[in-house]
C-alpha positions as CSV (number, residue, x, y, z in Angstrom):
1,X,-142.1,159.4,-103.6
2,X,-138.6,160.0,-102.0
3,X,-140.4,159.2,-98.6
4,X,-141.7,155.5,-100.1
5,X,-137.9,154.6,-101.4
6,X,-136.5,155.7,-98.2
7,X,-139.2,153.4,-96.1
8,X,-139.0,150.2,-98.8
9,X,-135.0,150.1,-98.9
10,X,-135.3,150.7,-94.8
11,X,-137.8,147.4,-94.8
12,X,-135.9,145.7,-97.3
13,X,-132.4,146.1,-95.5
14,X,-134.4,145.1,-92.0
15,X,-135.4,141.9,-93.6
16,X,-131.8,141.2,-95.0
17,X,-130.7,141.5,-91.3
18,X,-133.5,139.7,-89.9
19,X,-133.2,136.7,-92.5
20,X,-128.9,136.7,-92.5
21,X,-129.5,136.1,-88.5
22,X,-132.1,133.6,-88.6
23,X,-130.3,131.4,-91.3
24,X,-126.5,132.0,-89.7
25,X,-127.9,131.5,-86.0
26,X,-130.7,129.2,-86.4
27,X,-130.0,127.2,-89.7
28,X,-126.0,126.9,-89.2
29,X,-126.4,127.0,-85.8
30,X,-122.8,129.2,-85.8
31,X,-124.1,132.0,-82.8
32,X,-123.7,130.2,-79.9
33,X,-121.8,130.6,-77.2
34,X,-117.7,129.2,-78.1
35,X,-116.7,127.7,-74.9
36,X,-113.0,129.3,-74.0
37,X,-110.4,125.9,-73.0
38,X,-108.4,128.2,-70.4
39,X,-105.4,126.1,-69.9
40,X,-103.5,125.8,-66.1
41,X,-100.1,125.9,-65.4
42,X,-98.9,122.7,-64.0
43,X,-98.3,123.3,-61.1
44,X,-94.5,122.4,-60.2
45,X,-94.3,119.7,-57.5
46,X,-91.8,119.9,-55.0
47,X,-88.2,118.4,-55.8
48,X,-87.9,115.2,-53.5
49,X,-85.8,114.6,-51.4
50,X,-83.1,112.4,-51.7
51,X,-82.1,110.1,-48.3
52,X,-79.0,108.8,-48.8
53,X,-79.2,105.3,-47.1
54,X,-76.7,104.9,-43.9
55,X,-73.7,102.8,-44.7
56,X,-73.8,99.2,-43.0
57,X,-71.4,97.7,-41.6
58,X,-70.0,94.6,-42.5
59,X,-70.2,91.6,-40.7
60,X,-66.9,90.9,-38.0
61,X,-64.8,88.3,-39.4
62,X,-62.6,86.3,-37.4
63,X,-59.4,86.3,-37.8
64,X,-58.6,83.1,-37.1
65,X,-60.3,80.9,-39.0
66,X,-60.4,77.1,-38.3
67,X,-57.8,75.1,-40.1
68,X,-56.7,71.7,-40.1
69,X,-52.5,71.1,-40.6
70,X,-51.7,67.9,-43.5
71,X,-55.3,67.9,-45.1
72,X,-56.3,70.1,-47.9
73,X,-59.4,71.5,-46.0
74,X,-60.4,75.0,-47.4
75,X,-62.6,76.6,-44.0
76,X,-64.7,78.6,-46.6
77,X,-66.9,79.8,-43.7
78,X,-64.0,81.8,-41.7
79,X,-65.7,80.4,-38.5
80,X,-64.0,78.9,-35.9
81,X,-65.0,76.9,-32.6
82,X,-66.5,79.6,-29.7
83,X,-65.4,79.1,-25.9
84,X,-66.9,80.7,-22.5
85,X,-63.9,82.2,-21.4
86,X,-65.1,81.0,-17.9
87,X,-67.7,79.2,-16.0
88,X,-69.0,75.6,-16.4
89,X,-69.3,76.2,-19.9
90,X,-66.0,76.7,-20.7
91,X,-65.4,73.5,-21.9
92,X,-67.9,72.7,-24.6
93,X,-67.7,74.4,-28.1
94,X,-70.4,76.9,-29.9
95,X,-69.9,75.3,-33.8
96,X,-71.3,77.9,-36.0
97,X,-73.4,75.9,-38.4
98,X,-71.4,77.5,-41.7
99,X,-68.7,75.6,-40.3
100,X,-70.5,72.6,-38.7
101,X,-71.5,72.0,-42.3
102,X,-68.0,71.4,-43.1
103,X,-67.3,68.5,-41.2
104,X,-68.2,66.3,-43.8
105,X,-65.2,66.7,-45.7
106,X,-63.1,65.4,-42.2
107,X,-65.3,62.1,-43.2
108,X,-65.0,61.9,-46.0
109,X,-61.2,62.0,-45.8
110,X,-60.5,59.8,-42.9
111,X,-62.8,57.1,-44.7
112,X,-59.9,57.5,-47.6
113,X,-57.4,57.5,-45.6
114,X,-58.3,54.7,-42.6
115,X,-54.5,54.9,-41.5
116,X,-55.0,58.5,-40.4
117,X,-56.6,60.1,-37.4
118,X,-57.1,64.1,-37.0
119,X,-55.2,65.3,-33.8
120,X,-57.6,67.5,-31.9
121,X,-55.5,69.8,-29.5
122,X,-57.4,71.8,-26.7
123,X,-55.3,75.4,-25.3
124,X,-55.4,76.2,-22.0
125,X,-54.0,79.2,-19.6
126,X,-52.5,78.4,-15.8
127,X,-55.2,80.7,-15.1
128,X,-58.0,78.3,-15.8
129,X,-59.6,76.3,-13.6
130,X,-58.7,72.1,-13.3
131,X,-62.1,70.4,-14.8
132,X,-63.4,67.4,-12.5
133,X,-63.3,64.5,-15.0
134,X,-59.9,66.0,-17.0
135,X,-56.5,66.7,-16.5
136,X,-56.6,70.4,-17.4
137,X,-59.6,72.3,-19.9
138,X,-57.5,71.9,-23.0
139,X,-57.9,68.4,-22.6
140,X,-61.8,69.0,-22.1
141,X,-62.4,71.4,-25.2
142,X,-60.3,68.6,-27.0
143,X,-62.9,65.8,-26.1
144,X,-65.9,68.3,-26.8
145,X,-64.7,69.3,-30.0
146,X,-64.3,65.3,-30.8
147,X,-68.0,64.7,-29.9
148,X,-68.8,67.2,-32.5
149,X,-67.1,65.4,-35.2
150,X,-68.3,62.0,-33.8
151,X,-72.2,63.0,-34.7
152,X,-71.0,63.2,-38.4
153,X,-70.0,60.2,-38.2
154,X,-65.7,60.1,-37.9
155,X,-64.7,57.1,-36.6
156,X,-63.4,57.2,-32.6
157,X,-60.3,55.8,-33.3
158,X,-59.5,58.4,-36.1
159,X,-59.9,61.0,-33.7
160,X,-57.1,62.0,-31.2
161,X,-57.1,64.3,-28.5
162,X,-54.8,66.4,-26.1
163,X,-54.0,69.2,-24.0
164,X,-51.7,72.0,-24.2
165,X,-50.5,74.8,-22.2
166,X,-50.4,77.9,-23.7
167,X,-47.5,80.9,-22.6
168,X,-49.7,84.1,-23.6
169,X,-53.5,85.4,-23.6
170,X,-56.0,83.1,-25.5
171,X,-57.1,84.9,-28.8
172,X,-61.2,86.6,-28.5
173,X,-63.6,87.7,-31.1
174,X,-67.0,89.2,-29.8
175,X,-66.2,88.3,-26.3
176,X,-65.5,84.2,-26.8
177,X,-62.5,82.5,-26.8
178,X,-61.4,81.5,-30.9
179,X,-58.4,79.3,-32.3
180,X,-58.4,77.0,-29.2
181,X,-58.7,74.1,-31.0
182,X,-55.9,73.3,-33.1
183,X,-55.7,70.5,-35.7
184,X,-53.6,68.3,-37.6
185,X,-53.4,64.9,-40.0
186,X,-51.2,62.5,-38.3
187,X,-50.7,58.7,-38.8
188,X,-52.8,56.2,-36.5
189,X,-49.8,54.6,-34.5
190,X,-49.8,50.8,-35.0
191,X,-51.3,48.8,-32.4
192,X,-48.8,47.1,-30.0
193,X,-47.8,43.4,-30.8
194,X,-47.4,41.2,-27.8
195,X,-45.0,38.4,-27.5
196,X,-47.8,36.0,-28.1
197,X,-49.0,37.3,-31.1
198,X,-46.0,37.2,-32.0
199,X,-44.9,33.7,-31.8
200,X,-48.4,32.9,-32.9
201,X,-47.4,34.5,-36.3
202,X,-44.2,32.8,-36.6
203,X,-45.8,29.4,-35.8
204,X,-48.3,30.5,-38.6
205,X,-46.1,31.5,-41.1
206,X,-44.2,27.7,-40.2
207,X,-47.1,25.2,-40.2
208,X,-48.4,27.5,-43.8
209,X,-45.0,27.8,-45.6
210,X,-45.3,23.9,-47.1
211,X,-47.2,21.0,-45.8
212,X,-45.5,18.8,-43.1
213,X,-44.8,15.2,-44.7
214,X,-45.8,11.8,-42.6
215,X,-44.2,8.7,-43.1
216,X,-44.7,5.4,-41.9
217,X,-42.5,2.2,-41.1
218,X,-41.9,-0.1,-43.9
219,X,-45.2,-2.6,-44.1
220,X,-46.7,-1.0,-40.8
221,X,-49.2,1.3,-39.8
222,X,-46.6,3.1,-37.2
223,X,-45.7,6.4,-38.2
224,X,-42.1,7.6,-38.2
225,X,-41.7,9.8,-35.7
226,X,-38.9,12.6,-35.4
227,X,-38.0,15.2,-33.0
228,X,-39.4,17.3,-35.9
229,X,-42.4,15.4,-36.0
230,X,-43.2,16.3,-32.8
231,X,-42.0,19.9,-32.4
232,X,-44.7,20.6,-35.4
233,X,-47.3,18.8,-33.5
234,X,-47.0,21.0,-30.8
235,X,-46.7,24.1,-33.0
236,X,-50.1,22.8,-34.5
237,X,-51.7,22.8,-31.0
238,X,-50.5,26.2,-29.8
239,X,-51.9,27.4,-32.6
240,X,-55.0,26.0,-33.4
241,X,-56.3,26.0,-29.8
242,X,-55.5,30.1,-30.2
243,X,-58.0,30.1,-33.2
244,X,-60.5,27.5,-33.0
245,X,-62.2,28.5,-36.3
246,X,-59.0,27.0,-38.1
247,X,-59.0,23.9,-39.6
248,X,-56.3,21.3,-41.4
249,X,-56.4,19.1,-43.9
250,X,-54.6,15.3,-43.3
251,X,-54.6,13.9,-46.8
252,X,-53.3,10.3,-47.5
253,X,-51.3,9.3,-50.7
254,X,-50.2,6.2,-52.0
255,X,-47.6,4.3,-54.9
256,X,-49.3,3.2,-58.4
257,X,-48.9,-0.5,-57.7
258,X,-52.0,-1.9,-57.4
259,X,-56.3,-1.0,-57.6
260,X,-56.6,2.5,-57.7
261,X,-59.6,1.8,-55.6
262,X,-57.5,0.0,-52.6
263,X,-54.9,2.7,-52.9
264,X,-57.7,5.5,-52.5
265,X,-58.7,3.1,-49.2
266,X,-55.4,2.5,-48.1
267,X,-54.8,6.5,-48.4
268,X,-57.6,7.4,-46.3
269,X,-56.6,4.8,-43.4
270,X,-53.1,6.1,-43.1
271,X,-54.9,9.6,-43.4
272,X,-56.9,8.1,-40.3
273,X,-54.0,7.0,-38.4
274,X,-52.4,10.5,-38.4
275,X,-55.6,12.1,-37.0
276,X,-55.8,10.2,-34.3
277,X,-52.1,10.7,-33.5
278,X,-52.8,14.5,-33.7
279,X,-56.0,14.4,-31.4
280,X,-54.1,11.9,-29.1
281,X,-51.6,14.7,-28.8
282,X,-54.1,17.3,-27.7
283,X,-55.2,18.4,-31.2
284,X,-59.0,19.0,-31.3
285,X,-60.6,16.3,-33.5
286,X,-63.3,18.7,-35.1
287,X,-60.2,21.3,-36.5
288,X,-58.8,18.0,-38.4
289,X,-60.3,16.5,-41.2
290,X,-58.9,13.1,-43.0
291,X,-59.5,12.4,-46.4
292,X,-57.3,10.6,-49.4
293,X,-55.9,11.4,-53.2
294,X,-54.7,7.5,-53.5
295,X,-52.1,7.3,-56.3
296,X,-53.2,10.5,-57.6
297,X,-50.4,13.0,-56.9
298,X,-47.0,11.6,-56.3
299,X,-44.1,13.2,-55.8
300,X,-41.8,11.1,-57.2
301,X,-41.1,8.7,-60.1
302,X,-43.5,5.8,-59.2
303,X,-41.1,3.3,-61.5
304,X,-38.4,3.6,-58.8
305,X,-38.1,2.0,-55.5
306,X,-36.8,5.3,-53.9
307,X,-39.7,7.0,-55.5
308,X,-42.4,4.8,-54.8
309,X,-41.5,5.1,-51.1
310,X,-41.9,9.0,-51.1
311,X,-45.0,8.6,-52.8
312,X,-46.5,6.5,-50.1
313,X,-47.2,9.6,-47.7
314,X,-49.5,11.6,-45.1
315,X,-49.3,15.5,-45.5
316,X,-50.7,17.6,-43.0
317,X,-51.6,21.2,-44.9
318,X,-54.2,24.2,-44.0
C-alpha cells in the first residue's frame, strides 16, 4: 500500500513538472534563450591636432603716397606713380589702378575751377640719362604722367608740366622709383594781350559807350562833318574789318512838324545818306544796315527851334 502512495505521489509530482514546463515554456513562451546586449567602450579617438595657421604678412605700403598741393584730394589708395629706375622705360609711369581710379576727382575739380591747372613736376638725378625729344627725364615723366590724366578727360590746357633737378637719391619701393611726380593747384596765367587787341578793345569800348550823332546842313542832304566825325569813322573801320561778323545800326530821326509818314521817309533817306558815306569811307556795306524811327524818339523839346534841330538826326549805334 506504502509502495502505491510512494509510486502515485512520484507520478503525480512528474506530471506537475512536466505540465509547469510545457505551459511556462511553450504556452508563455518565457524559456528561451535572453539575448545578452554586451555594451563597447567607445573607443577614445585621437585628440587632433591643432595647426596653428602661419602669420601673413601684410601687404608693403608706400610711404609716399601721391598727393596733390592746393586741392583737397584724399589719395585713399596710398599708391603712387612707378618709374624704371633706368632704361628706355624710364620715362613713362606704372599707375596702379587703385589710384588710376582716382583721377576723376582731378576732373571733376578743374571743370569747377576752369581758372586752374594742376602743375605736374617730373624729378630727375645728374645721373640720368638726357631723353631724345626732352630737355632732361623729369621733364619726360612730367609729359607721361599728363597723358595719364588726359585719357580721363582733364583739359590740356589745365595741365602743366616741368622738370626738376633733384640734390639727393630718388625715393624706391619694391625696386621702382616713387614720389617723382609732384603736384600742385596753381592759377592758369592769363593769356598775353597784344597791342592790337588792345587798341581793338579801346576802340570797342569807344564806338559802344553811346551812339555817335550825325547832323546835316540846314535844308541839305550834306552831312556835317567834324574832325570827330571822321576820327570815329575810321575807328568804325579798324574795327569792324577786325570782326566781320559785327554789324551797326544807322537809324534816321526826324522833328514832329509834318506827316508822320514823310518824316518816317525822310528818316530813312538821311539814314541812307550816312551809309553810303560810311561804305564810301571803306566801311563794308553788308556790316551797315539803314533803317528809320521818324519823329518817334526825340531828344529834345520838339516846340523849340533849338530842339527841333537836335531832333533832326542820324545815330550810328551797335
Amino acid at each position: 500500500m506504502r509502495g502505491f502512495l510512494f509510486l502515485l505521489l512520484l507520478l503525480l509530482g512528474l506530471w506537475y513538472a512536466v505540465s509547469g514546463y510545457w505551459y511556462v515554456c511553450k504556452i508563455k513562451n518565457k524559456c528561451a534563450e535572453q539575448t545578452v546586449v554586451v555594451k563597447e567602450k567607445p573607443v577614445p579617438k585621437a585628440p587632433k591636432k591643432i595647426v596653428e595657421p602661419k602669420p601673413v604678412k601684410p601687404a608693403p605700403k608706400n610711404s609716399v603716397p601721391f598727393s596733390i598741393a592746393g586741392m583737397p584730394f584724399i589719395n585713399k589708395s596710398g599708391e603712387n606713380f612707378y618709374f624704371n629706375q633706368s632704361g628706355r622705360n624710364a620715362a613713362f609711369p606704372v599707375v596702379p589702378e587703385a589710384l588710376r581710379n582716382q583721377f576723376q576727382e582731378i576732373k571733376t575739380y578743374l571743370d569747377k575751377n576752369p581758372n586752374k591747372a594742376i602743375e605736374v613736376t617730373g624729378l630727375y638725378t645728374a645721373a640720368d640719362d638726357k631723353p631724345s625729344s626732352y630737355d632732361n627725364l623729369g621733364v619726360a615723366r612730367a609729359e607721361n604722367t599728363k597723358l595719364q590724366l588726359l585719357k580721363v578727360g582733364v583739359k590740356e590746357a589745365q595741365v602743366l608740366t616741368k622738370g626738376q633737378l633733384s640734390n639727393r637719391a630718388l625715393a624706391t619701393f619694391e625696386d621702382k622709383l616713387t614720389g617723382v611726380i609732384a603736384a600742385k593747384i596753381t592759377e592758369l596765367p592769363k593769356p598775353a594781350v597784344k597791342e592790337k587787341e588792345v587798341a581793338l578793345k579801346d576802340i570797342e569800348d569807344q564806338i559802344k559807350a553811346a551812339p555817335k550823332t550825325v547832323y546835316f546842313q540846314t535844308n541839305s542832304s550834306k552831312i556835317i562833318k567834324t574832325a570827330d566825325l571822321k576820327q570815329y569813322v575810321e575807328n568804325l573801320k579798324v574795327y569792324l574789318k577786325a570782326n566781320p561778323g559785327k554789324k551797326i545800326r544807322v537809324i534816321g530821326h526826324t522833328d514832329n512838324i509834318g506827316s508822320p509818314i514823310k518824316n518816317k521817309e525822310l528818316g530813312l533817306k538821311r539814314a541812307i545818306y550816312v551809309k553810303e558815306y560810311l561804305t564810301g569811307n571803306g566801311i563794308n556795306q553788308n556790316q551797315v544796315r539803314a533803317s528809320s524811327e521818324g519823329p518817334d524818339k526825340p531828344i529834345a523839346d520838339n516846340n523849340t527851334t533849338e530842339g527841333r534841330k537836335r531832333n533832326r538826326r542820324v545815330d550810328i549805334s551797335f
